[in-house]
N, C-alpha and C positions, 0 to 999 in steps of 0.2 A: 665691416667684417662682423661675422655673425661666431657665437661659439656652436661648433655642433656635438661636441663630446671631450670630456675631460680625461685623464687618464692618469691615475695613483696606482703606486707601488712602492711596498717597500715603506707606505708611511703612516705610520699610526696603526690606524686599523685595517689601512689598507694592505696588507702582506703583496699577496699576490696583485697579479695584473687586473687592474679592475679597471673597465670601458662603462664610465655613465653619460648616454646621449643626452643631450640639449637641445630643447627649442625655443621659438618664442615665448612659450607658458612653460617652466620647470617647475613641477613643485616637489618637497623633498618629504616624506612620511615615516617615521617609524618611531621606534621609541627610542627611550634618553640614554644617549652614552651609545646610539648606533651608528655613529659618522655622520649626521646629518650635517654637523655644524662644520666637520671633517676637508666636507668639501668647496664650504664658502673658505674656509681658511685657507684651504691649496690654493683656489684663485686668486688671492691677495697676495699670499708668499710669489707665485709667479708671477703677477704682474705688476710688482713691489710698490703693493700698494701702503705700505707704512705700519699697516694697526699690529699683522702677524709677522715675525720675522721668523726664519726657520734657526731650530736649535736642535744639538745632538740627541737630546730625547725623543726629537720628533720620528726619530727611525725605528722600526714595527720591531717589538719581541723575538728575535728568532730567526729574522729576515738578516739582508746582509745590507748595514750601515751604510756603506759606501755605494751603493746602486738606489739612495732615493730620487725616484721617480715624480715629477707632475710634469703632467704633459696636455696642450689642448690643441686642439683639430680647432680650425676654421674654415668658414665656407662663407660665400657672397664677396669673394675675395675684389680688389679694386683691379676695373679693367687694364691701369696701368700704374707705376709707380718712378718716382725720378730717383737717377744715382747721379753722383758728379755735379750737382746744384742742376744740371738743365739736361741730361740724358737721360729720356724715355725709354722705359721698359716693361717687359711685361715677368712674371713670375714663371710664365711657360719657356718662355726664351731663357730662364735661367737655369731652366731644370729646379726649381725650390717646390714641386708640386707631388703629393705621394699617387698613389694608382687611381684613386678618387677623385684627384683634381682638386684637394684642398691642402690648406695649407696645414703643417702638422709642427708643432715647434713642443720638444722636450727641454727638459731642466733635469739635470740630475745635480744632487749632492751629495757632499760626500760628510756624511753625517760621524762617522769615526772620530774627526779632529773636534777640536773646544770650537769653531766656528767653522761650520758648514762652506763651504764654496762650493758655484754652480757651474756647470760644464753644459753650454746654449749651443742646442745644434738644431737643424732640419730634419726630419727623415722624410725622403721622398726619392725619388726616379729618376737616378742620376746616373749621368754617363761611366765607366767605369773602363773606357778603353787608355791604351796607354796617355800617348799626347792629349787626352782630352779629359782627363780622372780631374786632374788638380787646377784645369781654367781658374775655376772661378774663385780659387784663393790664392793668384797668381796678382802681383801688383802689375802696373802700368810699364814701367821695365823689361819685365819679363815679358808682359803679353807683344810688346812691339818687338823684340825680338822671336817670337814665336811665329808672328807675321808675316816678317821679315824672310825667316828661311823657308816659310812656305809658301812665300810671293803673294800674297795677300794687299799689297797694299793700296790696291786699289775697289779693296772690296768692302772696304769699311774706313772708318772716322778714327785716326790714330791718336786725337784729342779724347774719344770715348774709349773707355774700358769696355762696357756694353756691348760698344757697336765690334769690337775687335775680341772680344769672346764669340758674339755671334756671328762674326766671319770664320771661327776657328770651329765652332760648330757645325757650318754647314758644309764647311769643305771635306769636313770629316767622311771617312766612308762608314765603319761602323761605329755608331759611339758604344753600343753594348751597356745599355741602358736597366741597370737595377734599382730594386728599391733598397737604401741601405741610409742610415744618415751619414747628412751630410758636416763633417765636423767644422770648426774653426766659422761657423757663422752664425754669427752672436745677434739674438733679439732683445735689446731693452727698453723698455717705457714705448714701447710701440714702433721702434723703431728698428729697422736690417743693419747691421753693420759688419763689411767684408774688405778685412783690409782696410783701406781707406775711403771706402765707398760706403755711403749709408741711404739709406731705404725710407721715404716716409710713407707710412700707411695713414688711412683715415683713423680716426680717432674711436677706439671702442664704446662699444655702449655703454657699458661701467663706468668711463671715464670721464668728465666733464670738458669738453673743450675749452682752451686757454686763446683766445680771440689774438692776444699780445705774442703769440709764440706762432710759427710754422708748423710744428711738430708737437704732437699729444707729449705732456707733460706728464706724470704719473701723478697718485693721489695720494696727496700726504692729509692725513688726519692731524687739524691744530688742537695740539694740547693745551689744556688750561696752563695758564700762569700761575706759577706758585705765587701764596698770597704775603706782600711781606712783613717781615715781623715788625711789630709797633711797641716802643717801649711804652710802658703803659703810666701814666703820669699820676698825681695824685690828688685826689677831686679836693676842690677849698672849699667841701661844704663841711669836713671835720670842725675847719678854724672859725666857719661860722655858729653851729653847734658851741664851742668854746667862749666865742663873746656872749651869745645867750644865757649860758652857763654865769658867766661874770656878772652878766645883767642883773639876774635872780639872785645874786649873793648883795648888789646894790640895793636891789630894795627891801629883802629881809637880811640883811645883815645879823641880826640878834639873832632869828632862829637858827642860820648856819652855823653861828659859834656854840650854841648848845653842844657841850657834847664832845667838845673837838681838844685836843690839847696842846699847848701854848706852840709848840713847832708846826700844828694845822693853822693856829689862827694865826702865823706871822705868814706863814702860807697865800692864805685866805686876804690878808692885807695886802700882802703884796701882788699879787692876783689884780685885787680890787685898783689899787694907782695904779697900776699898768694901762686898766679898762678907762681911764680917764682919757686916754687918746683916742680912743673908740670911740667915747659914748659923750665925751665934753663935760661932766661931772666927776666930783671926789664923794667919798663917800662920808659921811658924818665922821669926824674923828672920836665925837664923846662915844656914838654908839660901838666904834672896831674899840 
């Protein structure tokens, strides 16, 4: 899947409804503090990619907190996708497609409260008649009894959900088909989730494939490790410094007591025998 246009409101500097197409080459131009950076951080927020998370400041001056908006269009969409671990499908057969024939997935939050939550839905070209509005967020339960009293059951796979929506589609006379979103189906880390059925798509180009997994992982950014604290010990070259020190009193002993008075030179003596276990000499008695 390819992006072919982003869609902000409501955030930042984006107030209004603002449509920026994509393609292979995007590049972004203007000057500092014009939203440029505005809109790589929408993309990360929606496709929770870890480095941006969305906060209540994030919602535009003036605008209304509770309606923010990121939204992206796709297009080169996959010719098929599985529900149910082994039921094939396509995105047409689900109605998940807007007038364009790409895929259109919104995020709104609701920026009002201390932490934002997002309400993931479709807009796209979906049935709107009675019996046929709410299929595809109808569990396995419900759709075999839907089956059931419209004698269907020979016309689809009662182990597939798929196959028994699109029986309940085609028997349908008018489905009366709008574009509106479509609520209560959630996309995350690349994946459809409706009910109990989940969607694997290919892997975005942003994204990095995870060989270990079936399904696109999202991209978490490793942070460094904080570094930890070392108590800091205390280097023996003080104590070396100090037998040196005693040394110099061993070999001029006279000129160190110049000077000093009788509580330095008993000092200085005892100093001096102590360094005899160091150094393997006493020092002259006549001369201390």
């Amino acid at each position: 899947m390819l992006i072919k246009a982003i869609i902000l409101e409501n955030f930042r500097a984006y107030k209004t409804r603002t449509v920026i197409p994509a393609s292979d080459l995007t590049v972004f131009i203007g000057k500092n503090d014009s939203g440029k950076s505005t809109i790589l951080e929408a993309l990360d927020i929606f496709f929770e990619g870890g480095t941006v998370k969305i906060e209540s400041a994030d919602a535009s001056k003036g605008g209304d907190p509770k309606n923010v908006r990121i939204a992206v269009i796709f297009t080169e969409l996959p010719p098929q996708l599985v529900l149910d671990s082994n039921a094939v499908t396509t995105l047409a057969n689900e109605y998940l497609l807007n007038a364009d024939g790409n895929l259109e997935i919104h995020k709104v939050f609701n920026c009002a409260i201390q932490t934002p939550k997002a309400a993931v839905f479709a807009r796209a070209v979906h049935p709107t008649a009675k019996d046929a509005a709410d299929t595809l967020q109808k569990v396995q339960k419900d759709l075999k009894a839907v089956i059931k009293d419209k004698g269907l059951e020979k016309n689809c796979n009662q182990t597939e959900n798929q196959s028994m929506r699109y029986a309940i589609y085609q028997a349908h006379p008018g489905l009366q088909l709008l574009h509106l979103p479509v609520v209560q189906t959630a996309f995350a880390s690349g994946s459809l989730r409706q009910g109990g059925d989940r969607a694997r798509f290919p892997t975005p180009l942003h994204q990095p494939a995870n060989p270990r997994r079936t399904d696109p992982e999202p991209l978490r950014d490793r942070l460094p490790r904080p570094v930890p604290r070392v108590t800091r010990r205390r280097h023996p070259l003080p104590q070396v410094h100090r037998i040196r020190r005693h040394a110099q009193i061993l070999r001029h002993p006279g000129r160190r007591m110049i000077g000093k008075t009788a509580k330095q030179k008993k000092a200085l003596r005892h100093n001096s025998w102590v360094d005899k276990r160091c150094w393997g000499s006493a020092p002259d008695p006549g001369v201390l």
